[in-house]
N, C-alpha and C positions, 0 to 999 in steps of 0.2 A: 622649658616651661611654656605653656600655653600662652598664648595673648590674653590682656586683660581688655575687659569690654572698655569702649569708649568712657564711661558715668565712671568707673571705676577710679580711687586711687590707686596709682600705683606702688608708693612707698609712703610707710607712715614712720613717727617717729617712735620705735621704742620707748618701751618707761627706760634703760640705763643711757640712751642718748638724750631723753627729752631733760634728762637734769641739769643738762647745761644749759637749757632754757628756763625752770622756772627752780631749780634748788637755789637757796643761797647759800646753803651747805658744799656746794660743787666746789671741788677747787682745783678745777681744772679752766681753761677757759672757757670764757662763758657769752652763749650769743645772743643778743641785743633784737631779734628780729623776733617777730610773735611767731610759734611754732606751725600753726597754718602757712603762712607766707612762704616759709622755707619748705615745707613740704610743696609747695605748688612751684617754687624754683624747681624742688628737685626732681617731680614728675614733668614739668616742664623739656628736661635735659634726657628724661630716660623716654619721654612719648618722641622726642625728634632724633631720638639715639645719637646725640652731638654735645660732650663727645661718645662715644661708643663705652660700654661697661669694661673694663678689666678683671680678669681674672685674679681670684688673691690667694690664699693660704690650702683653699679644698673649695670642691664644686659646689659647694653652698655659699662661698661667699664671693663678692665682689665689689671693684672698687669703683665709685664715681669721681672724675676728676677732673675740677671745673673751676675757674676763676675765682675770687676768693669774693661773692658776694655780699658774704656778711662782716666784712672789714675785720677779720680777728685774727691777733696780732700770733704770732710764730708758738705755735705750741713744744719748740725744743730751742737747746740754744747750745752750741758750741763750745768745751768748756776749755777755757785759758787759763792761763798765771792771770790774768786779771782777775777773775769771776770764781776759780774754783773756791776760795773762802766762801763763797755764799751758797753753796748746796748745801741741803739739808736733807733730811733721812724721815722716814716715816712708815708705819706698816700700815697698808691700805688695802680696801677692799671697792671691788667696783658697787656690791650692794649688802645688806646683811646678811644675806644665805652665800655670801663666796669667803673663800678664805683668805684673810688680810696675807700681805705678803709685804715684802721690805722693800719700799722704789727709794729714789735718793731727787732730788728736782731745785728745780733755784727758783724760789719766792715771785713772784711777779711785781712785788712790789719794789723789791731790791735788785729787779734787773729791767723796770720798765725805760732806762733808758739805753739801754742796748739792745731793742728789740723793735721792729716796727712793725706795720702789717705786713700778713706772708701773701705772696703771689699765689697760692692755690687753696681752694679746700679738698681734703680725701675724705669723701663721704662713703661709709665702707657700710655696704649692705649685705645682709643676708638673707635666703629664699625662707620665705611664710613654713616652710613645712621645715625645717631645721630651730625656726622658734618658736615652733609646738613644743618640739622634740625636748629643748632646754629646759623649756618650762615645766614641761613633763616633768624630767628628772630632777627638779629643784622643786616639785612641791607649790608650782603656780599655773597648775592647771587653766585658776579661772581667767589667766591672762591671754588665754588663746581664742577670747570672742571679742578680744577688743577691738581687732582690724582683719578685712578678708583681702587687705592690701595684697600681691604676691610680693613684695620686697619689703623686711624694716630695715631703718634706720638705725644701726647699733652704737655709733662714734661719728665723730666728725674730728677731724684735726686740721689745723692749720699747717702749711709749711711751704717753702719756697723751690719742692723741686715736683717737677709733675711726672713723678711716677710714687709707687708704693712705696715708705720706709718703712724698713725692719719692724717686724715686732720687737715689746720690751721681752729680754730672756725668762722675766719674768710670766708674762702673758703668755710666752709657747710652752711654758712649765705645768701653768692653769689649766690649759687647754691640753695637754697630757692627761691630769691627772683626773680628766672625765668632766660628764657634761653635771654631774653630782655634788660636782665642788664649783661649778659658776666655771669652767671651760667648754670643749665643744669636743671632748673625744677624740682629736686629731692626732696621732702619735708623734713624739718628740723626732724630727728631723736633723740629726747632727749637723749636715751644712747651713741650713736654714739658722740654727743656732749660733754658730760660729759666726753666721754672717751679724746676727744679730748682735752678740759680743763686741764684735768688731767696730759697729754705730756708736753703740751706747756706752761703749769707753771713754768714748770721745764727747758725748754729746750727755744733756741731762734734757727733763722736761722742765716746762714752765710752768708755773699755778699759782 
């Protein structure tokens, strides 16, 4: 990818990341910081390449992984004999044009005291020309003049280890099943999958 001119943002925040800034609808975790600010953290970290971008799922995308600035508490939690009575089920969708899908997650209210702030954020971006592409094929053309950033912002998650976790096996299923249903075209990776299984037996989300 080319250099971006000095004046330039570097990464902006998507509209399905920027909900965890201003929906109160989100009910995922949600960050407390004005969405400006965190974009200028996170051009910040990609103009002194510190730390350095990670590679993540296909060449469009990648991960930033950087101290947990915005104090937000553990987006997954471990499931025990203590806690599993408190996961719940729901069919969700990341926006109205994707297709809802079944996750399972523990309340945040009914696990806020098992959970603290996590040691890192994964700010997982993607290159400008792959968020045409989606928007393209979902019928939101007009969303490809909102920024000439080269990098958005598609998630941010909380957690306490600094590298990538698994996608949900739900997400690599989305993303199979084309960039038309709200995924990204990526073909189902059986190991990739398994590994993913293997997390999320274990572990639930927060919200």
């Amino acid at each position: 990818m080319a250099a971006a001119d000095t004046n330039q943002k570097l990464a902006t925040l998507e509209p399905i990341a920027l909900r965890q800034f201003t929906d109160p609808g989100f009910v995922g975790p949600k960050i407390y910081l004005h969405p400006k600010d965190f974009e200028a953290k996170v051009d910040n970290y990609l103009r002194t390449k510190t730390p350095p971008l990670r590679e993540g799922y296909s060449s469009f995308c990648y991960h930033l992984i950087v101290p947990n600035f915005a104090h937000l508490k553990a987006s997954y939690l471990k499931i025990v004999p203590e806690n599993e009575h408190l996961i719940r089920t729901a069919y969700d969708a990341n926006s109205p044009e994707d297709l809802p899908v079944l996750t399972r997650y523990f309340p945040a209210s009914a696990v806020k005291e098992m959970t603290g702030p996590a040691k890192f954020l994964d700010v997982i971006l993607y290159t400008r020309e792959e968020i045409h592409q989606e928007n393209m094929a979902r019928g939101m053309e007009h969303l490809n003049n909102a920024s000439d950033a080269p990098w958005g912002i598609m998630r941010v998650k909380a957690q306490d280890v600094e590298r990538e976790l698994p996608m949900l096996p739900t997400t690599l299923i989305r993303n199979a099943l084309g960039k038309g249903f709200g995924g990204s075209g990526v073909p189902l990776d059986v190991d990739r999958y398994k590994e993913s299984v293997g997390f999320w037996m274990h572990h639930a989300a927060v919200r």
